[in-house]
C-alpha positions in Angstrom: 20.1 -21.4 -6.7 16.5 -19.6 -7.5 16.9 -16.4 -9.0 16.1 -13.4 -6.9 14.6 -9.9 -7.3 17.6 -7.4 -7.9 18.4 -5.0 -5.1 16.7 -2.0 -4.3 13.6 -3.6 -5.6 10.2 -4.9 -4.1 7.6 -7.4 -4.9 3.7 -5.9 -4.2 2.1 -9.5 -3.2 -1.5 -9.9 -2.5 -2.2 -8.6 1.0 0.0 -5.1 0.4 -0.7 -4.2 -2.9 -4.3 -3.1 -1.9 -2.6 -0.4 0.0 -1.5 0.8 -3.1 -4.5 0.6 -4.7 -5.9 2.6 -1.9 -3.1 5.0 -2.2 -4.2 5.5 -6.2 -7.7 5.4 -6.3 -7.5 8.3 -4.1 -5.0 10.4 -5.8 -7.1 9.5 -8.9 -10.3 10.9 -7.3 -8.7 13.8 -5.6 -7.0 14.7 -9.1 -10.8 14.5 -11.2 -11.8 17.0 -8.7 -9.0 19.2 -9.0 -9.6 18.9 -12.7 -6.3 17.0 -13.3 -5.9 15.0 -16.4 -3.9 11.5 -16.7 -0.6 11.0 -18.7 1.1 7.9 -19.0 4.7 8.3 -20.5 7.5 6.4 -21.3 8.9 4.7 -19.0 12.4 5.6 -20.6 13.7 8.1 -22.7 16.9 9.9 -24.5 19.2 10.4 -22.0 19.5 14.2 -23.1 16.1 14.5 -21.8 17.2 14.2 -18.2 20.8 16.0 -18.7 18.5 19.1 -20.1 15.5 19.1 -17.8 16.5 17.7 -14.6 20.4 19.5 -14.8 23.6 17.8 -15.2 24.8 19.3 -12.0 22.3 17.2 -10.0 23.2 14.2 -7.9 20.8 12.1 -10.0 22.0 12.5 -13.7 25.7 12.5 -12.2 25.4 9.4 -10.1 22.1 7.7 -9.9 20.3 7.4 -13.1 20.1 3.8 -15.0 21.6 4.6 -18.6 22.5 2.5 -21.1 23.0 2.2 -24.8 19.7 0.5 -26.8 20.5 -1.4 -30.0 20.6 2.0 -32.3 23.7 3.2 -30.0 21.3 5.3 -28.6 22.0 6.5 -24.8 18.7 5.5 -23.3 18.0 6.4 -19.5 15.4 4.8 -17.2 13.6 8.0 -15.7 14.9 9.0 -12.2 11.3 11.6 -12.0 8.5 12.2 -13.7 8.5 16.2 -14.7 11.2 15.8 -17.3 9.3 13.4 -19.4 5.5 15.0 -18.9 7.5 18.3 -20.6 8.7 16.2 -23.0 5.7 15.0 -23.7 3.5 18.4 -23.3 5.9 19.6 -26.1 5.8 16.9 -28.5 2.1 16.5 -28.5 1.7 20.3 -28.3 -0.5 20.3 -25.4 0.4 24.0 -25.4 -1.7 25.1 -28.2 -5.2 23.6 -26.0 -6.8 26.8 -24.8 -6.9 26.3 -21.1 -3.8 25.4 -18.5 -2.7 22.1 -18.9 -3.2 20.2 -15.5 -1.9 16.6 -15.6 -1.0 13.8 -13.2 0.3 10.6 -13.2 1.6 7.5 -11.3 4.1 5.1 -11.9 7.7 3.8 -11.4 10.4 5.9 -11.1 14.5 4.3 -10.8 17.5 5.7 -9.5 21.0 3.4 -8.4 21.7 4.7 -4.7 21.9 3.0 -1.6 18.8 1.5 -0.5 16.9 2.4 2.8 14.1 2.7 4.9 11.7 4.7 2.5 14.6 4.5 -0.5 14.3 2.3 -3.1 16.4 1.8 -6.9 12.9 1.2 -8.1 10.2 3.7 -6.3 6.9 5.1 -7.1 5.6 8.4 -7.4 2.4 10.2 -8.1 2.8 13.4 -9.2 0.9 16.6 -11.3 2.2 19.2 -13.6 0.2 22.6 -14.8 1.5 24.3 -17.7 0.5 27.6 -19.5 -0.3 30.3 -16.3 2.2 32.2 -14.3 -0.8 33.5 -11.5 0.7 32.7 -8.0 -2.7 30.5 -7.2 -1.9 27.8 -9.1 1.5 27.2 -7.1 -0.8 27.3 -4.1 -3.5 25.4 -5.7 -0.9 22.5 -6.4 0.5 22.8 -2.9 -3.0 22.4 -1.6 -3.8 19.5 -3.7 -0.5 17.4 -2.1 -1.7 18.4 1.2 -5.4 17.4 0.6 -4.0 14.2 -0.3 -2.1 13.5 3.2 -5.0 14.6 4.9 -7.4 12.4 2.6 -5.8 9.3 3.4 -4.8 9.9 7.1 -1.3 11.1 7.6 -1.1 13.4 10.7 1.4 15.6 11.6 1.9 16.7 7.6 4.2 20.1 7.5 4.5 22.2 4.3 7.9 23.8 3.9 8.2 26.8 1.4 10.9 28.6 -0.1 11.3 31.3 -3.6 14.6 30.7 -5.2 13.8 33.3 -7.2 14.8 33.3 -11.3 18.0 32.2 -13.1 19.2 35.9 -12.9 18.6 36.1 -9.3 20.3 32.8 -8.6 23.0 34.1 -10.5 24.0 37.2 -8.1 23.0 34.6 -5.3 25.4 32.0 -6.4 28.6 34.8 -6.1 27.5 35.9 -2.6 27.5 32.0 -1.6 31.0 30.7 -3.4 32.0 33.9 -1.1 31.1 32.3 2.1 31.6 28.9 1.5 35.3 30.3 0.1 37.2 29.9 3.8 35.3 26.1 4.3 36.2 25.1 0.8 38.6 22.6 1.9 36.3 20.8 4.5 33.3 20.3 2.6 32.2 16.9 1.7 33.6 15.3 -2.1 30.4 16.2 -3.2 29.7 20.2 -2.3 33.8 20.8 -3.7 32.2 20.0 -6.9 28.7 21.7 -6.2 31.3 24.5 -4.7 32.4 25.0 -8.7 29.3 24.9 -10.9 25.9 25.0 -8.2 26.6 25.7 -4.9 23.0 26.2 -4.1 23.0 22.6 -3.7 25.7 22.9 -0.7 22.5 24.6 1.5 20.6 20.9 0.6 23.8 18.6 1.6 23.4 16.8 5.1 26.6 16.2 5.7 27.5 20.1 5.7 24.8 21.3 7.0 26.9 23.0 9.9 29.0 25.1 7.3 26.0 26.4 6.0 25.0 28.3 9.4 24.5 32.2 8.6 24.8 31.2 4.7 23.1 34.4 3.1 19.5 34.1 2.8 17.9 34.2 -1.1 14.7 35.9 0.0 17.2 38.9 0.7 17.8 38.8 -2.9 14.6 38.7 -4.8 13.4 41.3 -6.7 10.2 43.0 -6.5 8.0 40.4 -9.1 9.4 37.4 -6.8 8.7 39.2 -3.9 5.2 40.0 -4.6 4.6 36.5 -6.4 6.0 34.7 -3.4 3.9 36.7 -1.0 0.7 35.9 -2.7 1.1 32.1 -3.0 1.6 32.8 1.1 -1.8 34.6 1.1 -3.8 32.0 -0.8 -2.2 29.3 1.3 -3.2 31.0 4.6 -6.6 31.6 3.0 -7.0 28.0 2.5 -6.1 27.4 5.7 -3.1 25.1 4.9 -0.2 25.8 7.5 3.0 26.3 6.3 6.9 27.3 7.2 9.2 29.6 5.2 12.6 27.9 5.0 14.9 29.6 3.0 17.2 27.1 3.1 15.4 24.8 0.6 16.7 24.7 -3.0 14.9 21.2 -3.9 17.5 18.3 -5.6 16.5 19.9 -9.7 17.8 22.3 -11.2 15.0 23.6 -12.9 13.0 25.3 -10.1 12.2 29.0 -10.1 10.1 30.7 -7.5 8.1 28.7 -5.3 9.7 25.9 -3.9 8.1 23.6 -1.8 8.4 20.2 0.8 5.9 18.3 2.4 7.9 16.7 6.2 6.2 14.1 8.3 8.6 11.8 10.7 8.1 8.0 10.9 11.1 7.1 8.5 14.4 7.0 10.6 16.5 10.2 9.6 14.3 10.8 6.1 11.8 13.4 6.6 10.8 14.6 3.1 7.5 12.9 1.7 7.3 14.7 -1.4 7.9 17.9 -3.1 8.0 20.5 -6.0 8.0 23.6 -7.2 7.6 26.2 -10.1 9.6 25.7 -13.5 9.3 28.3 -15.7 11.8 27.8 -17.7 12.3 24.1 -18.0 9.5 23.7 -21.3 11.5 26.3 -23.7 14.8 24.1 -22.6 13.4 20.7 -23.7 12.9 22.2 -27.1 9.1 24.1 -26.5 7.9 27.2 -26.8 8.5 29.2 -23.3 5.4 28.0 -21.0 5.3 28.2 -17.4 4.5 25.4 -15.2 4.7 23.7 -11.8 4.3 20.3 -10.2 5.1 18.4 -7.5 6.1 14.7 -7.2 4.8 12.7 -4.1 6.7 9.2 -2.7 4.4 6.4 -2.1 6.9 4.2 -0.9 7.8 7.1 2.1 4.0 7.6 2.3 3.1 3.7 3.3 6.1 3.7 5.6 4.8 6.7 7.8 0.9 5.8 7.7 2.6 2.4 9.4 4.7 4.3 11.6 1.9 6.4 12.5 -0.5 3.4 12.9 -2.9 4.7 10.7 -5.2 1.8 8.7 -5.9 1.5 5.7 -9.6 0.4 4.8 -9.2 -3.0 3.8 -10.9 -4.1 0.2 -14.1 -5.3 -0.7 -14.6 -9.4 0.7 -15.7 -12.0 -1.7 -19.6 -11.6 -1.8 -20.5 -15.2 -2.1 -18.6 -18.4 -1.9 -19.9 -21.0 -4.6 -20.6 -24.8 -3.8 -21.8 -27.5 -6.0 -22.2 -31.2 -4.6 -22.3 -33.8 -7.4 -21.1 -33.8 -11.3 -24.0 -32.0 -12.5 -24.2 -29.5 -9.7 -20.6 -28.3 -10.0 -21.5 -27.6 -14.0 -23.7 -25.3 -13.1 -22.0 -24.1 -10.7 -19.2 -23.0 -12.9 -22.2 -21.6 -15.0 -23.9 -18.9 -12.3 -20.2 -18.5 -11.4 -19.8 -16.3 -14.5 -23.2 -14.8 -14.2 -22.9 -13.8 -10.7 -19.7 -12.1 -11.7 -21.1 -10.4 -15.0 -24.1 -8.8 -12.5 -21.3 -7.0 -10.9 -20.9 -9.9 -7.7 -17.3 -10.8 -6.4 -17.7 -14.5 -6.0 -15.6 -17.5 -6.3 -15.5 -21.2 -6.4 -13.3 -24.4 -5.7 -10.6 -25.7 -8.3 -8.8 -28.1 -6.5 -11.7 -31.0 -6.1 -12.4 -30.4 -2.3 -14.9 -32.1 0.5 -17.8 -29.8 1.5 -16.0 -28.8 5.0 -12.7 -28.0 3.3 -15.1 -25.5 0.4 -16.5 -24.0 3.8 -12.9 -23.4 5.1 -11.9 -21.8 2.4 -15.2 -19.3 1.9 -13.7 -18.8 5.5 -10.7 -17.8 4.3 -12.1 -15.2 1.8 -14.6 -14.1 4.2 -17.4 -14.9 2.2 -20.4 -12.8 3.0 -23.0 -16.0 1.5 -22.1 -19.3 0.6 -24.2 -21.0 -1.9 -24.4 -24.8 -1.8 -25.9 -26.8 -5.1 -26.8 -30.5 -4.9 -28.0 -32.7 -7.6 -31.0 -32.5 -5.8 -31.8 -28.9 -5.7 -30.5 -28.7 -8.9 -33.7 -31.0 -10.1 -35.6 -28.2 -8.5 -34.1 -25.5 -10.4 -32.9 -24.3 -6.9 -29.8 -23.5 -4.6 -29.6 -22.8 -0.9 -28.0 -19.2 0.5 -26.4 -19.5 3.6 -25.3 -16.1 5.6 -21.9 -17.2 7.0 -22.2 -14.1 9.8 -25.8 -16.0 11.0 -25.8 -19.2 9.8 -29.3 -18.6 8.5 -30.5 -20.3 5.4 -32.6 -19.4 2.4 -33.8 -21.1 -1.0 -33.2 -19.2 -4.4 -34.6 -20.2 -7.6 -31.1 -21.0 -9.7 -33.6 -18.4 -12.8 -33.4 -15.6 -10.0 -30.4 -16.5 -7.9 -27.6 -13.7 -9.9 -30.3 -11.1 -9.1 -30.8 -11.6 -6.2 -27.5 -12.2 -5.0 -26.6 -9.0 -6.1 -29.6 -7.0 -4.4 -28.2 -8.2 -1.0 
């Protein structure tokens, strides 16, 4: 029996994983113009990382994360996000003494053991950014903005932006009494999960699906904030309706982390079955002095490509396909096919896509496959234009035909 991928896992062939490429070129463009730097990080790290930063409370360090111990008896986890380990790495590398915010992004595999679904995977991808260093209200909208840009860049329609404070840890505090108090006569009949949640983070109860009707007239936590959240809440709404981005207040939104304070933020767009939520984020002031930093603000948001793909299908939206092979490569004879392999490299070196045959093929079965590639020129050597120091061009749209000097031929291939 062949051995088979593990579950929860996917294989990008050839054919799909130009989508993705698509996908990341463009966050990688729309990131240079936001001024966003690249970060690559480990793809694991110290388990305490994620206990720390992401909160031990949390559905993902409690049931989902892939931990293990490495050959040191070290507990090592697989990352289940990507803030937790661009912190880490802000603070190690003391990104925090540069003199201007720290704006990063990156891409990459993310892994988390839950049930896989449509838009769910044990292995998924995320791009995401992080700014560290300012507290100004207008980067939280800025970084908003830059998710939704990114929708609307590559075609998603129908993109909402749901928005929420949840204020400080102190606030939260005073919050959390006023909700034990009214989840108190439900206790019983909550899900295995929120009993728990009930105990140390009921905030979390507001996010659960499954009791979502116990939460109806749950106090609100805008009722709560104080005057700086207020006013710093108020102005990410002005600069987001001064951009022109729509958005909904929903105050029930407390995000899956526990290290969000004030602006918390989801981006909703239907096409995946019951799942909604395309991506998210959110301010975390506190979360850089708690991996082991000196206290810097920051905020990010992380985006799903996996969910992202699955809606621009659902929504029938297509994505430009790549680049066909320029020329298609034929040589007729011993000789011919030497040189051939020759202006192969050539071509390629003056910036050309172009390709030849390997497997020792007729001329009609060549022609099939520059077909197949959909060749924009085929180029057919003999032994006898080869004498000549020439090769013939052939448009495959026209069928019309043209003689190139084999001296001039890379040039003027790539001038076409």
């Amino acid at each position: 029996m062949s051995i088979q991928k593990p579950k929860g896992t996917q294989d990008l062939l050839p054919g799909e994983i130009e989508k993705w490429q698509y996908l990341e070129n463009k966050a990688r463009d729309l990131c240079q113009r936001f001024n966003y730097k690249e970060i690559r990080s480990p793809i694991f790290e110290h388990t305490e990382l994620f206990s720390r930063g992401v909160g031990e409370t949390t559905d993902i360090v409690e049931k989902e994360m892939y931990t293990f111990l490495d050959k040191g008896n070290r507990s090592i986890s697989l990352r289940p996000e990507g803030t937790a380990g661009v912190v880490r790495a802000y603070v190690e590398n003391k990104l925090y003494g540069e003199p201007d915010v720290s704006k990063l992004y990156y891409i990459g595999p993310m892994f988390r053991y839950e049930q896989p679904q449509a838009g769910r995977y044990r292995q998924f991808h995320q791009f995401g950014v992080e700014a560290f260093g300012s507290v100004d209200p207008s980067i939280d909208a800025e970084v908003i903005a830059l998710g939704y840009a990114f929708y609307k860049e590559i075609g998603l329609k129908n993109v909402s932006v749901e928005i929420n404070s949840v204020g400080t840890p102190e606030i939260r505090s005073t919050f959390r009494v006023k909700l034990q108090e009214f989840f108190a006569p439900v206790k019983d009949n909550l899900c295995k999960d929120c009993k728990s949640r009930y105990e140390r983070n009921p905030l979390r109860i507001l996010d659960c699906k499954i009791d979502q009707k116990y939460g109806e007239g749950a106090p609100n936590i805008l009722d709560y904030l104080d005057e700086a959240c207020t006013t710093h809440f108020q102005a990410v709404q002005n600069d987001l309706t001064g951009m022109g981005i729509p958005y909904i207040i929903n105050p029930r939104l407390v995000r899956g982390l526990d290290y969000y304070t004030h602006t918390a933020f989801e981006y909703k767009a239907a096409g995946i079955g019951s799942i909604d939520t395309i991506g998210g984020g959110g301010r975390y002031n506190g979360l850089v002095e708690q991996i082991g930093g000196n206290d810097q603000p920051g905020v990010g948001l992380g985006l799903g490509l996996e969910r992202i793909l699955l809606v621009l299908q659902a929504q029938g939206v297509e994505i430009p396909r790549p680049k066909p092979l320029d020329v298609y490569l034929i040589g007729l004879g011993e000789a011919a096919e030497k040189e051939v392999t020759q202006l192969l490299y050539q071509l390629r070196l003056h910036g050309v896509n172009a390709e030849k045959d390997y497997l020792g093929r007729k001329m009609k079965a060549q022609m099939k496959s520059a077909d197949r590639f959909q060749a924009k020129y085929v180029a057919i050597l003999g032994d006898d234009e080869l004498s000549r120091g020439e090769i013939t061009l052939k448009t495959m749209a026209t069928g019309e035909q043209v003689t190139v000097t084999l001296v001039n031929f890379p040039l003027h291939v790539k001038t076409l």
